[in-house]
C-alpha positions in Angstrom: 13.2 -55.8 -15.2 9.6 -55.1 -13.9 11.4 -53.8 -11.1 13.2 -51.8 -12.2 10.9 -50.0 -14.2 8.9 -50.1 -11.2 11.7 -48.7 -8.5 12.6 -46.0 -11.5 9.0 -44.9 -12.1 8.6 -44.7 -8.5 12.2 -42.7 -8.1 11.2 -40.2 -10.8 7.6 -39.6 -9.5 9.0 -38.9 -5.9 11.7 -36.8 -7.5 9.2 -34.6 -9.2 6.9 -34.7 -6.0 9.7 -32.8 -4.1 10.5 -30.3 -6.9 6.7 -28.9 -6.8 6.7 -28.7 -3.2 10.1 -27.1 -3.2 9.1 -24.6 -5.6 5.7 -24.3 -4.2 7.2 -23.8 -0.8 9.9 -21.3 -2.2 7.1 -19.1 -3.8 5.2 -18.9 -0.6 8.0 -17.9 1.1 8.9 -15.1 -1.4 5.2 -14.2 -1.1 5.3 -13.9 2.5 8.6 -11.7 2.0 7.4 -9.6 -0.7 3.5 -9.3 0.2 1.8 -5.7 1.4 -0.7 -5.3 3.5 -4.0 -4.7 2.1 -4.0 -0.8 2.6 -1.5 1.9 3.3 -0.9 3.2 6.6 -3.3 6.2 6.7 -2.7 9.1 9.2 0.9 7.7 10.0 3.0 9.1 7.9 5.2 12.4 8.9 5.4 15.7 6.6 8.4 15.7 4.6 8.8 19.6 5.1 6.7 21.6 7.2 4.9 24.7 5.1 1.6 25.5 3.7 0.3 23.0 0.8 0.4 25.2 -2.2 -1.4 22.5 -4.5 -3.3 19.5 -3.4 -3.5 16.0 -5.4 -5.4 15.9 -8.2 -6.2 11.8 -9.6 -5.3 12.1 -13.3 -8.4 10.1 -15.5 -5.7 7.7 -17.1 -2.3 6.7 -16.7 -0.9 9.3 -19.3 -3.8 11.8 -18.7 -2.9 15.4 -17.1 -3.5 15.5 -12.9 -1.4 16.6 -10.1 0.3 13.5 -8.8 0.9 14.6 -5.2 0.8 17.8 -3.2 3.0 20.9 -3.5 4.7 21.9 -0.1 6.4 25.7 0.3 9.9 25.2 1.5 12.2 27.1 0.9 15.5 26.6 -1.1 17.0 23.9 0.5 15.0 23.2 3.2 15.7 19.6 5.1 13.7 16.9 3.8 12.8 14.2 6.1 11.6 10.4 5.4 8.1 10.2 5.7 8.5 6.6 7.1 10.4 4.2 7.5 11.5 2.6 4.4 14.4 1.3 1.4 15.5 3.8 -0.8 14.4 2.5 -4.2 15.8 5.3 -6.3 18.2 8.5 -5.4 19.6 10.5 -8.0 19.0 12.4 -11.9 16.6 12.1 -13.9 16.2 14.9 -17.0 18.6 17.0 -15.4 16.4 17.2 -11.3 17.4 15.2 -8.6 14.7 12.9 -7.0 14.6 10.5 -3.9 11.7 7.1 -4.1 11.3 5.2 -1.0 9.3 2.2 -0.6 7.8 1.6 2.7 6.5 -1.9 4.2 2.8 -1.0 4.1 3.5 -1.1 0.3 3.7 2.7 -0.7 6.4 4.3 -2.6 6.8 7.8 -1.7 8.4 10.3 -4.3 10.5 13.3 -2.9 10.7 15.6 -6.6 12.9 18.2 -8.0 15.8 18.7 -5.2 18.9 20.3 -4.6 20.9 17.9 -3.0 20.2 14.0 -1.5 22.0 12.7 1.4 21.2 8.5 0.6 21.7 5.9 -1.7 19.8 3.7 -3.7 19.1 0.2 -1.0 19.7 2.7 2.1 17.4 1.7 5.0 15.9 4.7 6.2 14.1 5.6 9.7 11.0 7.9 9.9 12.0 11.3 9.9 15.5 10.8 9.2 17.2 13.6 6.7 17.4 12.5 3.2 17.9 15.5 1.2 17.3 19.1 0.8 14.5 20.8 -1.5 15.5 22.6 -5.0 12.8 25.0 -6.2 9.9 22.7 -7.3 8.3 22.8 -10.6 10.3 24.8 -12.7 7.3 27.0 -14.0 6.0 28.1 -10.4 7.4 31.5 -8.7 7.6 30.0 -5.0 10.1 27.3 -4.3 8.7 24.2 -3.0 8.8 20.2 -2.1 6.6 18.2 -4.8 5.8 15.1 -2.4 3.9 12.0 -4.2 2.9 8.9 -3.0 1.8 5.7 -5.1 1.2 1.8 -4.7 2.0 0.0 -7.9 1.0 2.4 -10.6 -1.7 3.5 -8.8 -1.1 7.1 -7.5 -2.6 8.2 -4.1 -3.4 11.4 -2.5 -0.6 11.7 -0.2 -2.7 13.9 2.6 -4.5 10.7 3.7 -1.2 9.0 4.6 -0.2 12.6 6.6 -0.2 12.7 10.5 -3.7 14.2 10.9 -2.2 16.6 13.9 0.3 18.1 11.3 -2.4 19.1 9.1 -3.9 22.1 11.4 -2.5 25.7 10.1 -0.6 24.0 6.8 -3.2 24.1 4.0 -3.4 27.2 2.5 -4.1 26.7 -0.9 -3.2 29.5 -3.1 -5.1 31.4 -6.0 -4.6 29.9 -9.7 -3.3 33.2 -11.6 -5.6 34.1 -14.5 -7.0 30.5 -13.7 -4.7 28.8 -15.9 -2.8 25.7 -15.3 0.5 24.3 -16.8 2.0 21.1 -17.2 5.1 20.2 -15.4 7.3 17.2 -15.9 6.3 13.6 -15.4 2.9 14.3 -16.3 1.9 16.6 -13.5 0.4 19.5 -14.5 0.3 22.8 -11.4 -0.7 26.1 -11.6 0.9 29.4 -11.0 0.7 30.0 -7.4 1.1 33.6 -5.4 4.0 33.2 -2.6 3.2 31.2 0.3 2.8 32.4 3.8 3.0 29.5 7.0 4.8 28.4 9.8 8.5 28.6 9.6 10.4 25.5 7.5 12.7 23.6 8.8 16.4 24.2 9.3 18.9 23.7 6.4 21.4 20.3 5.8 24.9 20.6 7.5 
């Protein structure tokens, strides 16, 4: 009986051994997979549409406060919108009556593409830098000029997307415009942008199909 109790103690202790270091091995693993690098990729990512920045980022106070979560590009009416990176499509279709494109890239940024007229991927699509993914709508409803809203975030933590921009791309593109009567107005998801005068830049890109 001693044993027994012995050989069982020692069975069940072993057994429990190798279930930690299965699940501690497992959990590494997934951290490995799952784990960003400890900052963006600055000055590597491509403009989504080429145009004059209407409106730059401005870092809302609080999660709920009003800010400009991203930057405002001119493009016209269904301009071709590219991938800024490589990246998995986390999220391509409606919300509140827009159309929207998220993709999540490997140095752990999710970049929004906001308020389109048509998207050419699907939800778990791999996509390649530069690659077409949609076409622009008009931008916040309230503004006059159409435009691309592009944001960029890690984790709830919103980023100005200019310092993930190509630096090379930036020369002759930021033109920001006058506020009109220096108000501002709030837009949907929390951004808030102000009336803008029409943009003038370099030529947008070509149209989808």
């Amino acid at each position: 009986m001693p044993n027994r109790r012995s050989g069982g103690m020692l069975l069940s202790v072993t057994f429990v051994s190798a279930t930690v270091l299965l699940s501690s091995s497992l959990a590494s693993a997934a951290g490995a997979f799952e784990g960003s690098p400890a900052a963006p990729y600055y000055d590597s990512y491509a403009w989504p549409v080429q145009g004059p920045v209407l409106r730059e980022f401005e870092e809302p106070p609080g999660p709920y406060a009003p800010g400009h979560r991203g930057i405002d590009v001119a493009a016209a009416l269904g301009t071709t919108i590219v991938a800024s990176n490589d990246g998995v499509v986390a999220f391509a279709g409606w919300v509140g009556g827009s159309l929207f494109i998220s993709i999540d890239h490997p140095d752990g940024v999710r970049t929004t593409y906001s308020w389109l007229s048509s998207v050419a991927v699907d939800e778990g699509d791999a996509v390649a830098k530069k690659q077409p993914i949609g076409a622009t709508g008009h931008g916040h409803a309230e503004l006059p000029s159409p435009h691309l809203h592009f944001g960029a975030r890690v984790g709830t933590t919103y980023l100005d997307p200019m310092l993930l921009l190509e630096p090379g791309s930036v020369v002759g593109l930021i033109h920001l415009a006058p506020l009109t009567q220096g108000s501002t107005h709030p837009g949907p998801l929390g951004c808030c942008a102000p009336a803008v005068a029409p943009a003038r830049g370099p030529p947008t890109m070509g149209r989808l199909g």
